[in-house]
Phi, psi and omega in degrees: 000150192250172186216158178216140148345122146294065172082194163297007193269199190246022185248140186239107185245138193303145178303299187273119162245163177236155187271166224213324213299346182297332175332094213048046117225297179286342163207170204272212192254354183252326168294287194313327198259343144329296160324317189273299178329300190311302185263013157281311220273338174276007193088032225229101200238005185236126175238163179235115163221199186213188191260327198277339197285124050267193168265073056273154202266152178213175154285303185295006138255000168326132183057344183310310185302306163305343183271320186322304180302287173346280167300352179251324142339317182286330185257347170282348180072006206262048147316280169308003178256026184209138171244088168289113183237125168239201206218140140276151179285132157280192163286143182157323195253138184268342198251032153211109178060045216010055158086019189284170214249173187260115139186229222273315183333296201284330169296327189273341175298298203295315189290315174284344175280326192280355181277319203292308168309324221238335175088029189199176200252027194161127188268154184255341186218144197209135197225161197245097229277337145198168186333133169301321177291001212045190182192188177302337174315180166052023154093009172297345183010281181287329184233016179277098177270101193278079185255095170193195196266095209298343188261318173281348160288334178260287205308322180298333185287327178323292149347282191295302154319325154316307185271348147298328176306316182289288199335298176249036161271005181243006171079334166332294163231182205237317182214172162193144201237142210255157184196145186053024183280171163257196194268337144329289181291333193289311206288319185294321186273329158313299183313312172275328164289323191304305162282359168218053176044033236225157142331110178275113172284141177245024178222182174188106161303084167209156186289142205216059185267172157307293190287355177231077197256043166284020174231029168258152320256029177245320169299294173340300190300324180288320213271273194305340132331294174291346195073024143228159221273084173296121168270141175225119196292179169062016203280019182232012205057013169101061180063029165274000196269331180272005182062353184294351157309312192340150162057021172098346150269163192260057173314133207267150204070009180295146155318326210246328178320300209278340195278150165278334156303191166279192243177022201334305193299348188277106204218105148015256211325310143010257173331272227308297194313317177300333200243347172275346190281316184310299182311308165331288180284015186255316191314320204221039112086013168277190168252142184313304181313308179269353110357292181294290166346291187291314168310316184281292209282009158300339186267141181316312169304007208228102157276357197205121160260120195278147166220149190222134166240186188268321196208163187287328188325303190264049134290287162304334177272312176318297183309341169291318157319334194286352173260343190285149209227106164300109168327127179331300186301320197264336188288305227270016193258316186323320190269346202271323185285001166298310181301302165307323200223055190294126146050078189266341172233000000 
């Protein structure tokens, strides 16, 4: 396993980390601790979850991923080998905190359940999963129109940064780190720790694929600049990368089978980028799955690639991508289906 820097801190985190959100609903709590064996014994030292998991968030799965994680720390005791990430939930869900906004309130409710749940006395990266304001994420692309009150927006982030600050002079979380931000909100919350002496991100949680290249070329340019850190979710596109969606299918208990939501990514345009990426990789005898990987953890901006399976199989192929090194020929073939298929979600 290979390790990277966290941001500016001393903490060294697996290139490959692993997602958690399938956890009490698409697998069970004899799944989650599978995973988790499996991928301490591979070197696999960062784990990532939220408060809202499992996936698709309900009430009846709310926190369930993390109490998973809990118990299983209590029962392997293997706390100190894992550099442990939650989330606190934005606005959006009326059944978590009745859908209220992030600041000191809803952050010390959120932070103390989540301790509580996770079985342990401190989280090491503790994250804001996204804008009190929204953003482009979650399938906004196309229409996210960024209207709002730049002075209450700077004032909450203070509000919030403040109240990290106590988190960690109490020992609570060790850093924290920003998810789904834009290029804005990043800069802005730099921009405030700096004046006013507050606790610095040192991460950004956003999604990142061969099909989803929007944090190109300007969040990228900020992160390695500033010394933070792309964690990057999603590198498989929720499995579409892998072609089992093509032609219309649904394999049943698939991710995409199973959400309850829309689907922003499921598009023509999609398919074409997917069967040109499939091809690619059949030319050059690879596997798709560890293709899609091995691209994200090529990039400079990237400190991490979250990967979450279903089963141990594509688990074990994801983890495995940490060997694969892409050829000069397969990159630059990477940029021509790029070209060919621009901005497909």
């Amino acid at each position: 396993m290979e390790y990277r820097k966290l941001g500016r801190t001393d903490l060294e985190v697996s290139a490959i980390s692993l997602g958690t959100m399938t956890w009490g609903f698409q697998n069970s709590e004899a799944d989650g601790f599978a995973q988790m064996d499996y991928a301490l014994e591979q070197g696999i030292n960062f784990f990532d979850t939220a408060e809202m998991y499992a996936i698709p968030p309900s009430p009846d799965t709310y926190g369930s991923t993390e109490t998973i994680i809990g118990n299983w720390f209590a029962s392997r005791q293997t706390r100190d080998q894992v550099i442990l990430a939650s989330k606190i939930t934005s606005p959006g869900f009326k059944w978590i905190r009745d859908g209220d906004i992030m600041n000191r309130k809803n952050l010390n409710l959120a932070l103390e359940a989540s301790l509580k749940r996770l079985k342990t006395d401190y989280i090491d990266l503790y994250q804001l999963h996204w804008p009190n304001r929204g953003s482009y994420h979650f399938g906004k692309t196309w229409n996210y129109a960024p209207r709002f009150d730049v002075q209450k927006e700077a004032d909450n982030f203070l509000e919030v940064l403040q109240t990290l600050q106590s988190f960690i002079k109490d020992g609570k979380i060790r850093h924290f780190g920003l998810s789904n931000e834009t290029a804005w909100g990043l800069t802005k919350y730099l921009q405030l720790s700096e004046q006013n002496n507050l606790p610095r991100a040192v991460s950004i949680q956003n999604e990142y694929s061969l099909l989803c290249r929007h944090f190109e070329p300007d969040l990228s340019e900020i992160t390695l600049n500033e010394g933070v850190g792309l964690l990057a979710w999603s590198p498989l596109s929720r499995g579409m990368l892998s072609g089992k969606y093509l032609n219309g299918a649904r394999p049943e208990g698939a991710r995409i089978t199973i959400e309850t939501r829309k689907e922003h990514r499921v598009h023509p345009k999609t398919d074409a980028a997917v069967r040109d990426y499939v091809d690619l990789a059949k030319r050059h005898e690879l596997d798709v799955c560890q293709m899609a990987i091995a691209f994200v953890n090529s990039k400079p901006f990237v400190t991490s690639t979250l990967v979450a399976a279903t089963n141990m199989t594509q688990l074990k192929t994801d983890i495995d991508a940490i060997n694969l090194a892409l050829s000069d020929e397969v990159m630059t073939e990477i940029e021509t289906i790029r070209r060919n298929n621009p901005m497909p979600y």
